[in-house]
FINU-564187 format. One line per field, with one value per residue (C-alpha): residue in three letters; chain; x, y, z. Coordinates in nm, 3 decimals. Example, Ala and Ser with C-alpha at 12.3 -4.5 7.8 and 13.67 -1.06 7.14 Angstrom:
2
resn <- c(ALA	SER)
chain <- c(A	A)
xx <- c(1.230	1.367)
yy <- c(-0.450	-0.106)
zz <- c(0.780	0.714)
//
This chain:
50
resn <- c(UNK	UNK	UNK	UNK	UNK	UNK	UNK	UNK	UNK	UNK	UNK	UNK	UNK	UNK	UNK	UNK	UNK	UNK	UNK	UNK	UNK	UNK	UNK	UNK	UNK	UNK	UNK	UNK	UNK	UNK	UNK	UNK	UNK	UNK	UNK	UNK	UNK	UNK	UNK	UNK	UNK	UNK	UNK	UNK	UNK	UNK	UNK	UNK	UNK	UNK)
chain <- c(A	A	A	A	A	A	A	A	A	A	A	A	A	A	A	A	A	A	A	A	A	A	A	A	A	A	A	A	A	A	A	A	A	A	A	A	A	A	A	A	A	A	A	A	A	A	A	A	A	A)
xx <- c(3.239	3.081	3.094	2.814	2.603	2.535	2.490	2.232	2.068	2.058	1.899	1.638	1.494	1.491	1.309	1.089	0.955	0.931	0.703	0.525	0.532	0.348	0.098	0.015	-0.005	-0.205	-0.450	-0.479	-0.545	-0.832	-0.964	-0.946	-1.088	-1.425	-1.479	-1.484	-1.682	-1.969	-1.951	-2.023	-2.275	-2.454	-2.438	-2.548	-2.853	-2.941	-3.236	-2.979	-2.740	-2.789)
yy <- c(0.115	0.254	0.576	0.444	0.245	0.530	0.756	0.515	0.475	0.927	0.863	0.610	0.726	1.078	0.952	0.772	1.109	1.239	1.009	1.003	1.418	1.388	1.132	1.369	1.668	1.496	1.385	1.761	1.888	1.616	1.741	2.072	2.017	1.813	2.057	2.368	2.134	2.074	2.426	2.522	2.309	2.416	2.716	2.700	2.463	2.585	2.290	2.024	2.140	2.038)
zz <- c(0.731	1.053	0.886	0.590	0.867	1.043	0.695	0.560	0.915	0.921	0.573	0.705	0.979	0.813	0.526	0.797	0.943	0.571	0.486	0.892	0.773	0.437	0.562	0.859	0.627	0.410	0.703	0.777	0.431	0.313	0.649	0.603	0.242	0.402	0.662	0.404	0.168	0.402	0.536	0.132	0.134	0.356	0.304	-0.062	0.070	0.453	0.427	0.376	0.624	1.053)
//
């Protein structure tokens, strides 16, 4: 019995920092995507850009 508590509590808090992971990769990638958008930008359109 102890045995499965401690299984299903391995499986929770590991899917915890899965999910903690992918929401924090995520962050960094729609980041990364704005930043090289609005360097493209202006760079296609120097008046447009600051």
């Amino acid at each position: 019995m102890a045995a499965i508590k401690i299984g299903s509590l391995n499986l929770l808090t590991r899917g915890d920092f899965n999910a903690y992971t992918v929401r924090s990769m995520k962050i960094i990638l729609v980041g990364h995507v704005i930043f090289m958008l609005s360097i493209t930008v202006q760079n296609q359109s120097p008046g447009l850009g600051t």
